[in-house]
C-alpha positions in Angstrom: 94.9 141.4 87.6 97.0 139.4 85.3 100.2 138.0 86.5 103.5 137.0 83.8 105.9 134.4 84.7 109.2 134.0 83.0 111.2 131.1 83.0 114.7 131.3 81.1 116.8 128.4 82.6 116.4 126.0 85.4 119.5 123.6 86.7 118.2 120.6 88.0 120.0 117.2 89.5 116.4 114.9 89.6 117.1 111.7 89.8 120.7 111.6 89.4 122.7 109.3 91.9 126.2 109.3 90.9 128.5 111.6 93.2 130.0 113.2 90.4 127.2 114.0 87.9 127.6 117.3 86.9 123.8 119.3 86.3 120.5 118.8 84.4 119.5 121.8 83.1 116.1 122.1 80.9 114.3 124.9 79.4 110.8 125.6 79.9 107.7 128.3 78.7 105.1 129.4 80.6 102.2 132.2 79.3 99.3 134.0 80.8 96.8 131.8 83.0 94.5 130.6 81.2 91.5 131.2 82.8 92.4 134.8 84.1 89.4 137.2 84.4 88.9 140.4 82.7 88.9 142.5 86.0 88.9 145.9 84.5 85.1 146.3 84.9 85.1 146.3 88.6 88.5 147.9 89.8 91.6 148.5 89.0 93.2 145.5 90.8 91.1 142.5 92.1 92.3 140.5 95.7 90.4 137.1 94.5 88.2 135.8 91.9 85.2 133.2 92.2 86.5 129.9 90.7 83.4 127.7 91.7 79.3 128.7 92.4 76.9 126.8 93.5 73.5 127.8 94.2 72.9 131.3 95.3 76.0 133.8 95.2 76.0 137.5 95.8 78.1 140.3 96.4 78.2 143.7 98.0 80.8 145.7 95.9 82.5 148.2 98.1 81.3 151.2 96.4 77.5 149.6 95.7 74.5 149.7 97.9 72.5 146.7 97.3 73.6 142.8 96.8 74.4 141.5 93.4 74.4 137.7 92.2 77.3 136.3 91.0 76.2 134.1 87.8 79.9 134.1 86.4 82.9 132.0 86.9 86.1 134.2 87.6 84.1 137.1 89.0 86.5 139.1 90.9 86.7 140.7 94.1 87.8 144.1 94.6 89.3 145.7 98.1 86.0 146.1 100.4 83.5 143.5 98.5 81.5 141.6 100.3 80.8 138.3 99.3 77.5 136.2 100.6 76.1 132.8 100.1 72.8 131.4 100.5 71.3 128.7 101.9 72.2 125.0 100.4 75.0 126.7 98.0 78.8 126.9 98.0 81.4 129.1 96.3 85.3 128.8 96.2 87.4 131.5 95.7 91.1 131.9 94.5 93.0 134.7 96.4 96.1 136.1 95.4 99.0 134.4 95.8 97.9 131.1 96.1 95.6 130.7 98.6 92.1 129.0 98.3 89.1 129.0 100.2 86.2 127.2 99.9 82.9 129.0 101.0 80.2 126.9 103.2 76.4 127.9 102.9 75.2 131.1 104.8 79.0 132.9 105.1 78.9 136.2 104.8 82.7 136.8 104.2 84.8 140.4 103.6 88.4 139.8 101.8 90.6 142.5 101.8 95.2 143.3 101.3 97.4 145.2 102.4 101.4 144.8 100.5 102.3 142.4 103.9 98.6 140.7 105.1 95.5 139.2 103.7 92.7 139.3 105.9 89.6 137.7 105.4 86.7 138.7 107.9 83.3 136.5 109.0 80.5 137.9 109.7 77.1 137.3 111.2 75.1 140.4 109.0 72.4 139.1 107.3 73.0 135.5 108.0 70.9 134.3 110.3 67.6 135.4 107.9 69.1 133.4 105.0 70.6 130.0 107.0 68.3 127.1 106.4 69.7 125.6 109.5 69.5 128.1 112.7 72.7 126.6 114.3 74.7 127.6 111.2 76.4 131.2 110.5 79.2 130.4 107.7 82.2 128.5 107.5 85.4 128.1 105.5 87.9 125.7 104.3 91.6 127.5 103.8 94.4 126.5 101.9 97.5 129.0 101.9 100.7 128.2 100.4 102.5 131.6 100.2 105.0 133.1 103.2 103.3 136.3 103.6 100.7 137.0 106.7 97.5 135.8 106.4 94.5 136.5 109.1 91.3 135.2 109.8 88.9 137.1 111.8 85.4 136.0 113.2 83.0 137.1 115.8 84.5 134.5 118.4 88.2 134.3 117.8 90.5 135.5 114.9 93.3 133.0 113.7 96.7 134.0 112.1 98.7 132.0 109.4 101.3 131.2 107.6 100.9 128.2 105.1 98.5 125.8 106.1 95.8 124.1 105.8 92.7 125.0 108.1 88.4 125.2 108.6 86.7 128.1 110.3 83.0 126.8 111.4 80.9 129.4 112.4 77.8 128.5 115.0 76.3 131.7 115.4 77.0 131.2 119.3 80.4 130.1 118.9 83.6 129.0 116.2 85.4 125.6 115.8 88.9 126.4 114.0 90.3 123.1 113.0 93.7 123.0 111.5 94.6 120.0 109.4 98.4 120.9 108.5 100.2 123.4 109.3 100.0 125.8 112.8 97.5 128.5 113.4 97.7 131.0 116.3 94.2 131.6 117.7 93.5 135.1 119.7 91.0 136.7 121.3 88.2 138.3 119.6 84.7 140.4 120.6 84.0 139.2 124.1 85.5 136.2 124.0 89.1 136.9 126.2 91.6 133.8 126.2 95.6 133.6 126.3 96.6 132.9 122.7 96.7 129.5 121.8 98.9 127.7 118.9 96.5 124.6 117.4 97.8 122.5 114.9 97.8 119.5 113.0 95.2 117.3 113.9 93.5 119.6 116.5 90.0 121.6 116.7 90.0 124.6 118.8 86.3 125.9 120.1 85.8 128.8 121.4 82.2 130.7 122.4 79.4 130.4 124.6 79.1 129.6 128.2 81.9 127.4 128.3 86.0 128.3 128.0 87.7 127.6 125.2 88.3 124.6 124.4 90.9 122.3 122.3 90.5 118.9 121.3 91.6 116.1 119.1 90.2 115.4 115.3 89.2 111.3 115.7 88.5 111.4 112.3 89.6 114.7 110.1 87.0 114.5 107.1 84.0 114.4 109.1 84.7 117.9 109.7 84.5 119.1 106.2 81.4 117.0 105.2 80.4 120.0 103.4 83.0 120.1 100.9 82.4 116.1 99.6 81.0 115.8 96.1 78.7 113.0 95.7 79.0 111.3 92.3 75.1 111.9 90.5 72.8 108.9 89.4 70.0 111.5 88.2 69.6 114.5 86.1 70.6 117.9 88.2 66.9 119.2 89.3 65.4 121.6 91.6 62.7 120.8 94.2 61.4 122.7 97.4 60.5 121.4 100.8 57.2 123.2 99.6 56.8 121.8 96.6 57.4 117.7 98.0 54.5 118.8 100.6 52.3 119.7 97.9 52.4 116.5 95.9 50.5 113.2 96.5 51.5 110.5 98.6 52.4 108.1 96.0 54.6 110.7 94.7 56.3 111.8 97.6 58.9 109.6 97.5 60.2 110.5 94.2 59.8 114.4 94.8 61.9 113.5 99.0 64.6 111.6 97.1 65.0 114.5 94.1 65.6 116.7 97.5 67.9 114.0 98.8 69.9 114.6 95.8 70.2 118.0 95.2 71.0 118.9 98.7 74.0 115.6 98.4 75.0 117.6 95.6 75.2 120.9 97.6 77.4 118.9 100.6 74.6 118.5 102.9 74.3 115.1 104.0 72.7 115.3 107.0 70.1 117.0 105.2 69.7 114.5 102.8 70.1 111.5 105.0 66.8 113.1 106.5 64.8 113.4 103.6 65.6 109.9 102.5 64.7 108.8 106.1 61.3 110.9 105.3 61.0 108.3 101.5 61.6 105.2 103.4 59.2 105.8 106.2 56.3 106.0 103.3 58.3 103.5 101.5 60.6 101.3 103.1 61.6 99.0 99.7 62.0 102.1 98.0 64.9 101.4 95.5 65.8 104.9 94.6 65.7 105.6 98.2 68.2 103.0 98.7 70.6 103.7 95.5 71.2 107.0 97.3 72.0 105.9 100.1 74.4 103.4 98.8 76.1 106.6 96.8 76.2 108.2 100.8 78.2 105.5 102.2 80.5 104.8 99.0 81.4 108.3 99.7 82.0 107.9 103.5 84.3 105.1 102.0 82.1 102.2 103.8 82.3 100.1 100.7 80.3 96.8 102.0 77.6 98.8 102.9 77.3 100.5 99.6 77.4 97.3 97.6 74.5 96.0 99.9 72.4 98.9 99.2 73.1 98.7 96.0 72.2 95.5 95.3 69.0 95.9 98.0 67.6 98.5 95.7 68.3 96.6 92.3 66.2 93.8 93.6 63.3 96.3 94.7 62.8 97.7 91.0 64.8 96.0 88.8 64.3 98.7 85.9 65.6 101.4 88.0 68.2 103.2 86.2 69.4 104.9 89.0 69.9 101.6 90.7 71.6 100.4 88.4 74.2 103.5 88.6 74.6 103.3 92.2 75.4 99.6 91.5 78.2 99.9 88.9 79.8 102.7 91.7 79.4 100.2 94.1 81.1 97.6 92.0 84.0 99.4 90.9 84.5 100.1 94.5 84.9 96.3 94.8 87.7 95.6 92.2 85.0 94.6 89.7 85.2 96.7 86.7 83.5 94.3 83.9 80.6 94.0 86.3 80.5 97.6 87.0 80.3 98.5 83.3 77.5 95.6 82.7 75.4 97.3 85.3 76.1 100.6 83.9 74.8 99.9 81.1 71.8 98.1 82.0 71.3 101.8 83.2 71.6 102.7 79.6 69.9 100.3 78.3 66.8 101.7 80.6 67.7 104.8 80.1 69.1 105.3 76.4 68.9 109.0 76.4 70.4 109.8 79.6 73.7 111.4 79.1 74.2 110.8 82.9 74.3 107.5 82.3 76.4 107.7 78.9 78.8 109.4 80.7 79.5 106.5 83.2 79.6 103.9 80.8 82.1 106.5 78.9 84.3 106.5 82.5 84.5 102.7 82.9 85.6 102.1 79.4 88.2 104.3 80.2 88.9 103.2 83.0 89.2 99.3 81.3 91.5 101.4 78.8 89.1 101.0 76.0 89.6 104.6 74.6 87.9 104.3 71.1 85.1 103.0 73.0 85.2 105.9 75.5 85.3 108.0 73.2 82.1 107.3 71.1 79.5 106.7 74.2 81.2 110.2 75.7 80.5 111.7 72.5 77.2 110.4 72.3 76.5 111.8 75.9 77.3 114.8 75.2 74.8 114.9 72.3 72.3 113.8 74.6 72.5 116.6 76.4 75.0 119.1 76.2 74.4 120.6 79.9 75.7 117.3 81.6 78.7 118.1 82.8 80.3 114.4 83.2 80.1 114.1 79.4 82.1 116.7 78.6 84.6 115.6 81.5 85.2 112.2 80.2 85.2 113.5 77.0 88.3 115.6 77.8 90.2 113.0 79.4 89.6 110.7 75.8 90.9 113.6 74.3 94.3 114.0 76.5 94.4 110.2 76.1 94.9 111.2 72.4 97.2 114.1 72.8 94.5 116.3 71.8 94.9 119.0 74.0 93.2 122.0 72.1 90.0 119.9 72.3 90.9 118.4 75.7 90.7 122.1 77.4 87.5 123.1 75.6 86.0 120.0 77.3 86.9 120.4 80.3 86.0 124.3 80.2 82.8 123.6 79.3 82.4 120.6 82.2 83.6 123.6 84.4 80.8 126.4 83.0 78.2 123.5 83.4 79.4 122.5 86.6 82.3 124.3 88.9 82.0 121.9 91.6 83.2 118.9 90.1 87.1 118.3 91.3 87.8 115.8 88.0 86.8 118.5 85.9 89.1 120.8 87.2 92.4 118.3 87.8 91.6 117.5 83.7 92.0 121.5 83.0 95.0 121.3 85.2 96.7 118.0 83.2 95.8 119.8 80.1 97.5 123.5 81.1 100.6 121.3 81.9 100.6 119.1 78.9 101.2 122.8 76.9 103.8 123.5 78.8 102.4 125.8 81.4 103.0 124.0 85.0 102.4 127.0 87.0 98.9 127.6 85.5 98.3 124.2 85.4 98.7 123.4 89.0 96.8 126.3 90.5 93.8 124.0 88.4 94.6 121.0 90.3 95.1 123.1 93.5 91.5 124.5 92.7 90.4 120.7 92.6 91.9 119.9 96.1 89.5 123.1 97.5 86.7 121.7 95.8 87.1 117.9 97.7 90.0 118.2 100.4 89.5 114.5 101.6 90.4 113.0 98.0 93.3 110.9 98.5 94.1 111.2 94.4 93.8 114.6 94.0 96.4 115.4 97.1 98.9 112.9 95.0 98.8 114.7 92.0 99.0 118.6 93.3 102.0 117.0 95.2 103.2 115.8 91.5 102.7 119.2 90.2 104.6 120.8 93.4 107.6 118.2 92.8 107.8 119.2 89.4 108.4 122.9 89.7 111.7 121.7 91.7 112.5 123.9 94.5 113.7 123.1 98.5 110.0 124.7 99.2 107.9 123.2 96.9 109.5 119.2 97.4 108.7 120.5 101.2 104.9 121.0 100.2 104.5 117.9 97.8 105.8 115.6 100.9 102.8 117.5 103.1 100.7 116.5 100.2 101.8 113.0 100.1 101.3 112.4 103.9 97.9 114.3 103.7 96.7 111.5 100.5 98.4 108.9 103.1 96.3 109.4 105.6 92.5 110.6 104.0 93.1 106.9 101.8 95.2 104.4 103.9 94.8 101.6 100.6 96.0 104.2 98.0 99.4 103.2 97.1 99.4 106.2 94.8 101.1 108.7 97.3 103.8 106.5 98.5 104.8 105.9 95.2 105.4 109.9 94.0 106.8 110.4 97.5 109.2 106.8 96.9 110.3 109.2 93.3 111.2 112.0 95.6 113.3 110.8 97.9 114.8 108.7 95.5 115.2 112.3 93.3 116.5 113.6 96.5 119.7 110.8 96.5 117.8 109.0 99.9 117.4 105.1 98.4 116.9 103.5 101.7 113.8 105.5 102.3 112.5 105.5 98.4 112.9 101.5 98.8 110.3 101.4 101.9 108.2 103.8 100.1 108.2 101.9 96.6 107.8 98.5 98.7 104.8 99.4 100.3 103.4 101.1 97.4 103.7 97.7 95.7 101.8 95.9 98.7 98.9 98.1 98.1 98.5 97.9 94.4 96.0 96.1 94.2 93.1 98.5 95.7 94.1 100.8 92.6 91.7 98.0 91.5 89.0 100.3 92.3 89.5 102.6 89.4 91.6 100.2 86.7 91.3 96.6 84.7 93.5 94.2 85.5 95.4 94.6 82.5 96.3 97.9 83.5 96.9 97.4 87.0 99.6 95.2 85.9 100.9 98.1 83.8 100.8 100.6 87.4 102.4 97.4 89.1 105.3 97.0 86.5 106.1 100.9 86.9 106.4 100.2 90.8 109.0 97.5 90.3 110.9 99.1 87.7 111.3 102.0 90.2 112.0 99.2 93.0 114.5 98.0 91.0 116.1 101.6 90.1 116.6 102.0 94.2 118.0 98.7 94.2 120.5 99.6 91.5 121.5 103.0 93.2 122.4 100.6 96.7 124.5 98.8 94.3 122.1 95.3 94.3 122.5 94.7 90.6 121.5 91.2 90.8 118.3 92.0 92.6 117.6 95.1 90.4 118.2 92.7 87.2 115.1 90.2 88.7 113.0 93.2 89.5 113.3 94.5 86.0 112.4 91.2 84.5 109.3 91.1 86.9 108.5 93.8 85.4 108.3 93.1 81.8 106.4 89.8 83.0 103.7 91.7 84.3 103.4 94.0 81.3 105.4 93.4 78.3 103.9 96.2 76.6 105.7 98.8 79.2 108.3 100.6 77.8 109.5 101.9 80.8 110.1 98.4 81.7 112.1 97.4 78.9 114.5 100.2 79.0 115.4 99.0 82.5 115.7 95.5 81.6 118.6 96.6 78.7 120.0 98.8 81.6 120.5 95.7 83.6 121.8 93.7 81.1 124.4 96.3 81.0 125.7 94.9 84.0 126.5 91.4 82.5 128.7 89.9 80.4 128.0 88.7 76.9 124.5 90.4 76.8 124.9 92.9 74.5 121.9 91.2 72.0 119.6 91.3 74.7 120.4 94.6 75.8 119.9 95.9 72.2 116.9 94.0 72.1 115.3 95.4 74.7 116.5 98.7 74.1 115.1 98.8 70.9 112.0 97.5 72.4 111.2 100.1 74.8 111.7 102.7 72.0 109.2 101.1 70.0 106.6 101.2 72.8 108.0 105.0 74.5 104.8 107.2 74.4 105.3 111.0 73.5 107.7 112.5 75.6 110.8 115.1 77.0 112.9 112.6 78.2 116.1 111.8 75.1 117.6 108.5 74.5 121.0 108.6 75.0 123.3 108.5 72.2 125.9 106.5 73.6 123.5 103.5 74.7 122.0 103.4 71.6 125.3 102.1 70.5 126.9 98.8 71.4 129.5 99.6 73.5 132.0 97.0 75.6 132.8 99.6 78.2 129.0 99.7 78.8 129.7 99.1 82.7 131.2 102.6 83.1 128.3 104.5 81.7 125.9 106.1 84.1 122.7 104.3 84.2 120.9 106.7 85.8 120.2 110.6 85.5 118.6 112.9 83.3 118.0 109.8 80.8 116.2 108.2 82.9 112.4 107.1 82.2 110.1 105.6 84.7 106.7 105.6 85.9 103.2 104.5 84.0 103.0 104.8 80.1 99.4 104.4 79.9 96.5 106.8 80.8 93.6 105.5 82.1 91.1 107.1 84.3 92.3 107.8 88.1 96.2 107.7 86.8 97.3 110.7 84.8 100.9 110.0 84.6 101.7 110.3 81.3 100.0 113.4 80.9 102.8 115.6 83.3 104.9 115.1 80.2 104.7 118.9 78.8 105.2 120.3 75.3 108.0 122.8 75.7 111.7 122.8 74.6 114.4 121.4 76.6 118.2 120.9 76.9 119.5 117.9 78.8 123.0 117.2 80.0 124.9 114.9 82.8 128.2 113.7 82.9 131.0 112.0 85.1 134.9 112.3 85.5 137.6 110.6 87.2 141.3 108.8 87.3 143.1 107.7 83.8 141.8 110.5 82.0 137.7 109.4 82.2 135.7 111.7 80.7 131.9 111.3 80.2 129.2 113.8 79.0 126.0 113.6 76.7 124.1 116.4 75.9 120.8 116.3 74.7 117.9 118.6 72.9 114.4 117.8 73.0 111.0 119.4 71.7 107.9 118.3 72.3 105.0 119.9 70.7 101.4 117.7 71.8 101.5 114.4 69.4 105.0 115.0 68.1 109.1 115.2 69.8 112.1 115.5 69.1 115.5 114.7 70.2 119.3 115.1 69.1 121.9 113.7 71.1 125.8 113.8 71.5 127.8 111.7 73.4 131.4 111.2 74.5 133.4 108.7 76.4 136.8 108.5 76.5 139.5 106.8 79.4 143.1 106.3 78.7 143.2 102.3 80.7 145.1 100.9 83.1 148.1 100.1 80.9 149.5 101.5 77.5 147.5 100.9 74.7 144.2 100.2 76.5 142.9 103.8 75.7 139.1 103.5 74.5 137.2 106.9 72.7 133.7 106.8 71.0 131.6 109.7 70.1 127.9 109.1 69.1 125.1 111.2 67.6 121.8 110.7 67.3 118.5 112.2 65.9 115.3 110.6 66.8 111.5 112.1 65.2 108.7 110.6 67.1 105.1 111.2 65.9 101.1 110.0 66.7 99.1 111.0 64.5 96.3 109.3 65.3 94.9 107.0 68.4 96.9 103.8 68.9 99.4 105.0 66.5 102.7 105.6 66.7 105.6 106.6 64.2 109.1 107.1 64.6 112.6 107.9 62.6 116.7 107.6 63.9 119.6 108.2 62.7 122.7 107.5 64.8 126.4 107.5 64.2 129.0 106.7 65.9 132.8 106.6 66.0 135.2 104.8 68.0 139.0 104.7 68.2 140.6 102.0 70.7 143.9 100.2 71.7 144.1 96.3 72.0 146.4 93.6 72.0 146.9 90.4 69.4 148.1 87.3 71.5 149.5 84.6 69.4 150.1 81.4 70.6 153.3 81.9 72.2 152.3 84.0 76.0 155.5 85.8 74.8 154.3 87.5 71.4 152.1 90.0 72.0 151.3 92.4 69.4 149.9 96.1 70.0 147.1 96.7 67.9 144.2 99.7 67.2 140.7 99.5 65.9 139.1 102.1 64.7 135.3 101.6 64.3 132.4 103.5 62.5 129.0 102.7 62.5 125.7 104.5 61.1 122.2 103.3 61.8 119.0 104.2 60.1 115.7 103.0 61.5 111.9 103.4 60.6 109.7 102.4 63.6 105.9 102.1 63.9 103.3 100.6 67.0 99.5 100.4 66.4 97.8 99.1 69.2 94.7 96.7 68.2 92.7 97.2 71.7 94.4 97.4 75.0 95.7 93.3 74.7 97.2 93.7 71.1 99.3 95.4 69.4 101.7 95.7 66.4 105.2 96.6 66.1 107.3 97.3 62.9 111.0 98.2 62.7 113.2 98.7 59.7 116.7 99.0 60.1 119.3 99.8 57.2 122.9 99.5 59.3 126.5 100.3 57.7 129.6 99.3 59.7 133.2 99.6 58.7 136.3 98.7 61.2 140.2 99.4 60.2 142.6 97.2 61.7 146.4 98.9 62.8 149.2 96.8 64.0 
């Protein structure tokens, strides 16, 4: 079923303090999703489609009598289907309107709508014969964001809902429903009889077997959905049987137990794993494969110490393990060491020369150091290697959104997704890349997608609240604070989530609160050490203070927001964000209009490709600078620079858009500036009009200017970036000539005009260097009138 979306004009206030700003209103497009299926084959409208398969998936079609695999991505469901999955395999479904559900082994699942419910129905046929494990008979993991009824029936109880997050665990004897956010109303089902009970956040509800229901406290959340993890790979994808392990000799046991290990890790089943590596070390304790994997267990279960001892354990046991060597450079970029972590990663490499696998991670750390030409070669070689590994082809499309290049960007990632639909990266990239052509809708059901496929990741909840933020409505700022508290609590050292939710609030005219938020956000910078360089964790802390120093500004601290902004250049002078604000608090002062201008023409050299105009009446010098708004819908902030983990830059979206804010008040002040932009992937555009008149507090004190500006902003290749302006500007005010004698005073009127022509261009050497060029060709003319 395909869906359209129309969009014609959205008002907007974001980020726009002062009590008499007028609107924001911007124009966006939006097209068919991208990924829709072609559901004409199987009926006439679907209820879901299958966005991730894992291992064995069939279905029952409604009007069929025997099972069917599912081998294709976006299979859909019809009214009736019955969908099944085997043991050791996993499947995620997208259910109109956005809901999500992510399938655990051995479910045999029915999903089926009415115009006011969804109901989707567990049950125990056919399960038990299939389940590798005999206590196990299905489970789910729900997301639900839309209004309408949703149900949830099993053998045991049956759950209704309305927007929340939850997991249905089936034991054949019995059902745990554990709701993570949200409220879910649990009644009676089959022979189970107990009053209805309400179980919400943080709460597991079990009901079954000999004893009464019972309701209990989640200690900790994500040990529930151990199922949904996914465990980053340090060997090729294989398949090995029990059987087949048995069959082997002795000496080789251990490598045939720990291929096992790895592909049930990579199916979510750890215990499973943790058993057949228990089976490798009991033949051979120093085993150093045995070991790697276990250090890529407890990186996972975030016991980072642990994981760098293994990891070093089994480097020292077999030196020229290549998989040791992976688990290693994980290990180390889980302790702030990033250089290290790429050294090791490509001693795996180096072992290894032909293993995409490893390619790939040396790819990711480069990117990661922001090294993108770099990145960009060893992921391309990697995917030469072999074009089935998945990670290459991931990285590979975040180099390419890097570049702007998002044509290639989504073929990458579509093909990372056919090669491998588990992988949440793969599908947040897809995501970034929908939104980067203008489609946010599309774009964050990808991201949503990702959260199903790991509901724990910290990152992934930040930027699905991002997305909700963006689309701008009382509900959807609702969800994207849920989302930021969720990413609080599954990471408490991520700093990532209290500094969108800081942008909220602060969006939503509530300073006090964005300053806590952006202060503590600060505090934890540092563990975003764990996926950046230093040099660009500097970059991620300058974009905290400049938006520390935007609260301050808003509570009227302009001294305090003036040191903040020059903290922020110190930490990264190449941030243009942080330049801007530095000219905007200069603003404030007297006699700093070179340094403003300075800086201002600074952080135009350095802005990266994006919506958001310059205004035309700061581009000018300007003595009634004081009275100008310095903050709304010309506002900038936030990270300029991608690397891999931070995807900021990339929620900029090509798309047309018309911009305008503006204030009034006493003695005839009048402020507006309108602005139209159009960005279009590596190039934007902007034209700008501004006006600001006020009659003054005495005759002859009257002040006018009107300003225009074009500005044609290109890259048309990595590290490069070209750019054109034009401004004019016109002014027409009233003064006084005092001579020596306090008596004679002389009324006089200047009327000024000015025209500016620039040519601009930055080339960035490497990630420490870079080049800036401006040529400026500036005619002014002022008339004097006694």
């Amino acid at each position: 079923m395909q869906r359209c979306r129309w969009i014609a004009l959205q008002g907007s206030s974001r980020g726009l303090s002062p009590p008499l700003l007028l609107s924001v209103f911007l124009i966006t497009t939006s097209g068919i999703p991208a990924l829709a299926a072609d559901v004409s084959a199987a009926c006439g409208s679907s209820v879901a489609r299958v966005v991730s398969i894992q291992g064995s998936i069939e279905v029952l079609r409604a009007h069929q009598k025997d099972w069917s695999k599912i081998t294709r991505l976006d299979t859909p469901l019809c009214e009736g289907d019955k969908l099944r999955t085997g043991a050791s395999s996993r499947a995620a479904l997208f259910i109109q309107p956005e809901t999500l559900v992510r399938v655990d082994q051995s479910t045999n699942i029915t999903i089926s709508q009415t115009a006011e419910e969804t109901l989707v129905e567990f049950s125990q046929e056919d399960i038990v014969a299939t389940s590798s494990a005999a206590h196990t008979c299905g489970g789910g993991y729900f997301i639900t964001r839309f209004p309408r009824k949703f149900r949830v029936n099993t053998p045991h109880l049956n759950a209704a809902v309305e927007g929340t997050e939850f997991l249905v665990a089936m034991r054949c004897e019995s059902t745990d429903l554990s709701v993570f956010e949200g409220k879910v109303l649990a009644t009676s089902a089959g022979t189970n009889t107990f009053p209805s009970q309400s179980v919400v956040s943080g709460q597991t509800l079990t009901v079954g077997g000999a004893d009464p229901p019972a309701l209990k406290l989640q200690v900790k959340p994500a040990d529930a959905v151990q199922w949904t993890l996914y465990y980053p790979p340090i060997t090729p994808a294989g398949t090995v049987t029990v059987e087949e392990c048995l069959a082997v000799a002795q000496d080789n046991r251990v490598s045939c137990l720990i291929a096992r290990a790895e592909q049930r890790l990579r199916a979510g089943r750890v215990e499973e794993a943790q058993a057949n590596i228990g089976d490798a070390l009991a033949i051979a304790p120093n085993s150093s494969d045995a070991k790697a994997l276990s250090s890529i267990i407890s990186l996972v279960r975030n016991d980072k110490a642990e994981a760098l001892r293994l990891a070093k354990e089994a480097v020292d046991a077999t030196a020229n393990s290549a998989p040791a060597w992976l688990a290693l450079s994980y290990a180390q970029q889980s302790d702030f060491k990033l250089e290290a972590a790429l050294t090791s990663a490509q001693r795996a490499t180096g072992l290894m020369s032909s293993s995409a696998l490893a390619l790939a991670r040396v790819a990711e750390l480069q990117l990661s150091l922001g090294w993108t030409r770099e990145a960009e070669k060893t992921a391309q070689k990697a995917v030469a290697a072999n074009p089935s590994e998945s990670r290459a082809h991931m990285i590979l499309g975040f180099v390419h959104l890097a570049q702007i290049n998002v044509k290639e960007a989504r073929e990458d990632f579509g093909q990372a997704i056919e090669n491998d639909s588990t992988d949440p990266l793969s599908r947040l990239g897809m995501g970034l890349a929908i939104i980067r052509e203008g489609k946010l809708v599309e774009g964050r059901e990808q991201i949503e997608i990702a959260v199903a496929l790991e509901p724990t990741n910290s990152l992934l909840r930040s930027y699905v609240g991002k997305a909700y933020y963006e689309e701008n409505t009382k509900e959807r700022d609702n969800l994207a604070s849920i989302q930021f508290e969720l990413a609080k609590q599954f990471d408490l050292n991520d700093p990532t989530p209290w500094f969108y939710n800081a942008i909220a609030k602060q969006s939503l005219n509530n300073p006090v609160e964005a300053h806590r938020e952006f202060e503590v956000s600060i505090d934890k910078n540092d563990n975003r050490a764990v996926y950046r360089s230093r040099l660009l964790l500097d970059s991620d802390r300058a974009a905290r203070d400049i938006s520390l120093a935007q609260t301050y500004r808003q509570l009227g601290f302009d001294q305090i927001a003036l040191r903040e902004a020059t903290s922020a250049v110190n930490e990264d002078p190449v941030n243009s964000s942080s330049h801007r604000f530095l000219a905007e608090a200069y603003e404030k002062l007297p006699r700093s209009e070179i340094a403003r201008d300075s800086e201002y023409l600074q952080a135009q050299l350095r802005q990266p490709i994006s919506q958001v105009p310059l205004s035309a009446l700061r581009a000018q010098a300007n003595p009634l600078s004081s009275f100008l708004p310095t903050s709304g819908a010309f506002d900038v902030g936030g990270p300029s620079r991608l690397a891999f983990n931070e995807f900021t830059p990339l929620f900029d979206r090509n798309g047309a858009g018309l911009y305008f804010d503006g204030l009034t008040g006493g003695k005839g002040t009048d402020l507006h500036q309108v602005a139209a932009t159009m960005v279009y992937d590596n190039m934007a555009m902007s034209v700008a009009q501004g006006h600001f008149e006020m009659n003054g507090f005495e005759p002859n004190r009257d002040f006018l200017q009107n300003s225009t500006s074009v500005f044609i902003q290109g890259a048309p290749s990595t590290g490069l970036n070209l750019q054109a302006q034009y401004t004019e500007s016109h002014t027409d005010r009233g003064d006084f000539f005092f001579a020596f004698d306090p008596i004679f005073v002389v009324p006089i009127r200047l009327q000024e005009t000015s025209r500016v022509m620039r040519i601009g261009a930055r080339y960035e050497l490497n990630s420490q260097s870079e080049l800036l060029l401006s040529i400026i060709d500036q005619s002014f003319n002022a008339d004097l009138f006694l």
